[in-house]
C-alpha angles and dihedrals in degrees: 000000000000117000125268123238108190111207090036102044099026104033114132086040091054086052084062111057126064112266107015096186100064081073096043113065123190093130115165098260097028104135106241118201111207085186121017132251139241108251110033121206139160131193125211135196098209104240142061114314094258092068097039101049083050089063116104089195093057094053096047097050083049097045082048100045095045092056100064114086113257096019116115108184127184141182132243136181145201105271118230110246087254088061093042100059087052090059102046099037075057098047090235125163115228106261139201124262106232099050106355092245105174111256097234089053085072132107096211132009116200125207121186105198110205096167125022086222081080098066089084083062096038079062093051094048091056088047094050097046087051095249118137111248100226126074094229100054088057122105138186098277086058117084127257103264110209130174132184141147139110092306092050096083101107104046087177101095103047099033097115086068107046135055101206132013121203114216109206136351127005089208097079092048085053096052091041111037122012098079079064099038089062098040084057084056098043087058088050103258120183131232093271080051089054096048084044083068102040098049086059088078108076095211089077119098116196128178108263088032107151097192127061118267110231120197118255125236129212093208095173091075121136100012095095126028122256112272113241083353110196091011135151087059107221115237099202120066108265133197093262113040096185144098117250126212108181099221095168125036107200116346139260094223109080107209118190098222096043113114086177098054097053087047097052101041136173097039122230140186135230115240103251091228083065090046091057091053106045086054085058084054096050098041093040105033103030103032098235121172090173118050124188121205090207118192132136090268107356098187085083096061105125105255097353091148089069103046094049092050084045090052087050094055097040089049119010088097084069091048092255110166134192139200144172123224096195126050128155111226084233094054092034120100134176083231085057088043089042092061096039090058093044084110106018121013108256121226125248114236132164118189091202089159088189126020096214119090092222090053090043091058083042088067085035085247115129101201106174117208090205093059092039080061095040090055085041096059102039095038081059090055094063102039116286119128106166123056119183119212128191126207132177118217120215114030124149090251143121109263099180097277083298130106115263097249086047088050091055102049101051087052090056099045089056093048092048088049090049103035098037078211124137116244141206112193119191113198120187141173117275116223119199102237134218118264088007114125082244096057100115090045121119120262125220108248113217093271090055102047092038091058094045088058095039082061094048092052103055091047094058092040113124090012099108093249122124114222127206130178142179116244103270079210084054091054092042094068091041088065096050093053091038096045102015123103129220095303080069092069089052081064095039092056092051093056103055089039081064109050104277118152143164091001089182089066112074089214094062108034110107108208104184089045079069101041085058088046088056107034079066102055117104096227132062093264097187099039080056099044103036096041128102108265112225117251101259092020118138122257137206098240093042085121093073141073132216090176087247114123115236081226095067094039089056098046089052088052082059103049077049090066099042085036095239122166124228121207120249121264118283161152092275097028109181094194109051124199094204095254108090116080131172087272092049128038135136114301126209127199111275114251114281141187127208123239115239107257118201100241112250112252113241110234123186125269116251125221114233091273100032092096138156128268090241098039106130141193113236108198114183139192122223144181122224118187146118104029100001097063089077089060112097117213108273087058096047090050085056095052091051084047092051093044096057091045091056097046091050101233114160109235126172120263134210117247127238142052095341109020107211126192108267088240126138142171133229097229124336120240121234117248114265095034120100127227133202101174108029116163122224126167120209124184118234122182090225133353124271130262099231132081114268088246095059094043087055097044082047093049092047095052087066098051133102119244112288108023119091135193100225109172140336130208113193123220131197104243114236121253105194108113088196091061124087108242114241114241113203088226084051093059094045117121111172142300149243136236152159118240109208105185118218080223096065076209092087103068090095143129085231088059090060097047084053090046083051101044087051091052099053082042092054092044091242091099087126095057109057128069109189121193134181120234139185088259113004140024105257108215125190104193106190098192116222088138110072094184088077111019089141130092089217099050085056096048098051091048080051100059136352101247126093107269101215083059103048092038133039090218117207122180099212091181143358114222123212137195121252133224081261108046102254131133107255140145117252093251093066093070128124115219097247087074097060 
């Protein structure tokens, strides 16, 4: 089957579905094969392309793929259920995003599994791709289906469906195998070849696997920086609009709940010279004005204070910002708070789990109530007002002889008392995880945590605390496909074979679909699920190996109980887990020492119209057209940031809270229409020192497929502060397009007696100039009329049918209104009338 080009192949229908772009492709940083390659492979993070492209994992496994010769590797995401429908009413197979190639033409299809609510969507991928579903229904012309990441550890349950899953870290595969992966591919190898080369590594499980799968390390972390870190750039708005740079790989601390911890031991730190230049990667390359150290638990990152306070000074002058998403309350500090918020205020978050001390030792989290208040207070006296707290309900801990929502409540209410501060609180569900030292605990069913956080609720009613919580329900599945043995994958199945999608989205969980799934099983699924496992009972992920002994998981599960606190991870551990060796410890960053930077000089701040003498207008003029059509304005106006960003070209910011480029648009243009001479203005402190050639040529380099810088014109920016500013969209008049029907029928005189007919009709007859071409119907709407100073709003008034289906709309020009009040274009200005 030939490959599928979205926006070329499946335009109207894309027009027709939220979010078009998530299908399209063409990001700045996308890998584009002109020819392809010998072995052909995509990944997926299993949800909407706004979660997936948000996933760090996801864009590493792509950057490193893609760098070993012969390997072509694509994305794919789950499809909304708009999109869906289109697919399947077609009979169209899902499709890469790079080149569409259809998803059952791979060789392998990857698959990197974050949450275990996303196995319902990895289904629907494979049927949508026209793969079967089963294993054993596969044959060699299918492609190899693997799955792996942090929620993969019990393949168990899932194992109908894949054919290998990968236990730790992809790096290691890459750097071992993949050179000969794709040589096996390059001499023609078949499928069986392929699977030859995977089951050397001895991370992969597979079904009838006699040994033991052990987890893979990438040791090497943190001694080199991430190749093409952050990049493809996502288009479109995605959950996370931020840069990551990955500090911290696992975590010391050893907490007894933590999946994640376990998963990702022993844990090691990023050299901070290769800190410092993935952030110049992120600020120059990717055009990131909010950058994220991500770790498990980033305040223990050896000397962080410094090289925060060593980021600020190198970038807060560009309005670069950076923040941290996980700090212990006993690593976290307000001078630490202070310099995340030098360019946008930080929020304030505390992960406490459980309120009571004895709890608290019981994690293996010391959370102690006197320096929460501590951070509270003085976090008041410079500024903040909200703290956000988060608890699990549920766990096998000491809360103090009351009950856990009790127990929280009576801990918020005495901080409130004491702070004066405003508080969101977030509760959800715990789940006793695989390979954690809690995995043979009981779990909550739905009755028991509902009625926790029903609890907690009433007695923070009225208290001026908001209160959020996970579906119990929610947690409750997620048991089943993360404890659950192979009986878990029959009720998978019959979810998905019922309708059920994105389980992890409230919106879209379907409770009583599941309800349904689960009333027709032949066993008592949430007596299994949600009951204490024996100690030396078998359990369904026996097979595999975190490198953590079972001795030590048990032992932990013992200090719980007598809430007893274990030491964090390190050189001379004393209490040893059963991963490090004598090839593989903790690793903490290299000494460093930080470069002089010359201080930024503070300049005063200007008010709107306090500008300087050489302050200019840059209006530009830009094509929009193929895959950026489907792009609204907001995300336009994020590319253009972004571009500007990456060139380096210096632009005004607003001042606050959250300064913003002073950029604006003349009039936006609606999404599905394309554009080849939009206007758009940015405010530069002083014009650049480059041709106007070469600063188009270098604006276009950092822009996604379909958008083009075409020409720019500078104005002096007024200084009057008497005088109004001019706005372009305040000087827009009106605008000019051609009008190609998809009835060739249309291109009458008879079409343009109606067009005029509907104008009068519409009181706009003034406005409106309709001519007959060879091709198209040329229109020149001169906009008095406010009411419909929009091509599409006529349109619709004219016939029934959706515009954008009946007419391939290009603006070919905007029109704007002189000094003088004549019709002009915004290029035929003098500079007197900036």
């Amino acid at each position: 089957m030939s490959n599928i080009i979205a926006y070329k192949d499946l335009g109207r229908e894309l027009l027709q579905v939220s979010k078009p772009a998530r299908y399209t492709g063409g990001e700045l940083g996308s890998i584009q094969y002109r020819t392809p390659e010998p072995l052909k492979m995509a990944i997926s993070f299993p949800d909407m392309y706004e979660i997936g492209m948000s996933n760090q994992a996801i864009r590493i496994l792509y950057n490193r793929y893609n760098a070993v010769n012969g390997i072509q590797c694509e994305r794919v995401f789950a499809p909304a259920q708009d999109f869906e429908e289109v697919l399947r009413n077609k009979n169209i197979p899902l499709f890469t995003l790079e080149t569409g190639i259809p998803l059952s033409e791979l060789h392998i299809l990857a698959f990197s599994i974050g949450y275990e609510l996303t196995l319902t969507n990895l289904l629907n991928i494979l049927d949508l791709g026209q793969i079967p579903l089963h294993r054993k229904d596969r044959g060699p012309e299918h492609p190899i289906i693997v799955a792996g990441g942090p929620a993969a550890t019990n393949p168990a349950a899932f194992s109908d469906f894949v054919d290998y899953v990968y236990i730790g870290e992809g790096e290691h595969f890459i750097n071992n195998y993949a050179e000969e992966l794709a040589e096996t591919a390059v001499k023609g190898g078949s499928k069986e070849d392929l699977e030859a080369v995977i089951r050397k590594d001895s991370a992969y499980w597979w079904p009838d696997k006699k040994e033991k799968t052990v987890r893979a390390l990438y040791n090497e972390f943190g001694q080199g920086s991430e190749p093409r870190s952050n990049l493809p750039i996502a288009s479109l708005a995605t959950v996370q609009e931020h840069g990551v740079i990955e500090i911290m790989r696992g975590c010391p601390n050893g907490c007894r709940f933590c999946h994640a911890g376990y998963f990702y031991r022993p844990f090691r730190q990023k050299d901070v010279n290769h800190i410092l230049k993935e952030a110049e990667h992120l600020v120059s390359n990717c055009g990131f004005r909010n950058i994220t150290l991500s770790s498990l638990s980033s305040g223990d990152y050896v000397g962080l204070l410094p090289l925060v306070e060593h980021l600020n000074t190198l970038y807060q002058s560009r309005n670069i910002s950076f923040q941290l998403p996980s700090l212990r309350v006993n690593s976290l500090n307000l001078g630490l708070l202070s310099e995340l918020s030098t360019v946008r205020k930080s929020s304030l978050t505390f992960a406490v789990e459980t309120p009571e001390s004895a709890g608290q030792k019981g994690l293996n989290k010391d959370v102690s109530r006197d320096r929460i208040l501590s951070l509270l207070k003085e976090a008041k006296s410079k500024g903040w007002k909200l703290a956000k707290f988060y608890f699990m309900l549920g766990l096998p801990v000491d809360t103090g002889g009351v009950s856990e929502s009790q127990a929280i409540v009576d801990f918020m209410l005495e901080l409130q008392k004491e702070s004066g501060m405003k508080f969101n609180i977030n509760a959800g569900i715990f789940i006793p995880k695989p390979h954690t030292p809690y995995e043979r605990v009981k779990q909550f069913n739905d009755q028991e945590g509902m009625n926790e956080i029903i609890n907690l609720r009433d007695g923070l009613r009225g208290k001026n605390i908001k209160v959020g919580f996970h579906s119990p329900y929610s947690s409750f599945i997620e048991g089943i496909l993360c404890r659950g043995d192979s009986r878990a994958g029959a009720i998978l199945e019959s979810a998905f074979k019922k309708g059920a999608r994105f389980d992890a989205w409230d919106e879209y969980h379907d409770r009583s679909l599941w309800q349904e799934v689960i009333s027709e099983c032949d066993w008592d699924v949430e007596k299994e699920i949600c009951r204490e496992k024996g100690e030396g009972e078998p359990l369904p992920w026996d097979s595999v190996s975190l490198r953590v002994s079972t001795g030590f998981l048990s032992k932990e599960n013992s200090k719980s109980q007598a809430c007893e606190m274990t030491e964090p991870c390190k050189d001379d551990c004393e209490n040893p887990c059963g991963v490090c060796n004598k090839n593989l410890t903790v690793r903490t960053p290299e000494p460093f020492e930080f470069p002089e930077i010359a201080p930024v000089v503070e300049t005063e701040k200007l008010e709107s119209h306090d500008l300087g003498e050489h302050s200019v207008k840059a209006v530009f003029g830009f094509s929009k057209k193929d895959q950026a059509i489907f792009l609204g304005h907001l995300d336009t106006l994020r590319v253009f940031e972004r571009a500007f960003q990456c060139s380096g070209i210096e632009i005004n910011f607003t001042h606050g809270y959250n300064p913003k480029p002073r950029m604006e648009f003349a009039h936006p243009l609606s999404l599905g229409v394309y554009g080849t001479e939009e206007i758009m203005g940015v405010e530069m402190p002083k014009k650049p020192e480059m041709v106007i050639e070469d600063l188009i040529k270098l604006l276009n380099s950092n822009l996604p497929e379909g958008f083009s810088f075409e020409t720019v014109k500078y104005y002096p920016l007024q200084q009057d502060k008497n005088r109004k500013k001019r706005t372009l969209m305040g000087l827009y008049a009106g605008s000019e397009y051609t009008l190609q029907p998809a009835d060739k029928s249309l291109l009458a005189e008879s079409t343009i007696e109606l067009f005029k007919e509907k104008a009068e009709e519409l009181g706009v007859g003034g406005d409106y100039i309709f001519t007959l071409e060879e091709d198209h119907i040329h229109v020149k709407a001169v906009f008095a009329n406010k009411k419909m100073n929009n091509i599409i709003k006529f349109l619709k008034e004219f016939r029934e049918e959706e515009p954008l289906n009946e007419w391939i709309i290009t603006r070919k020009k905007l029109l704007a209104l002189n000094i003088k009040n004549k019709i002009s274009d915004y290029f035929s200005f003098d500079s007197s009338q900036s």
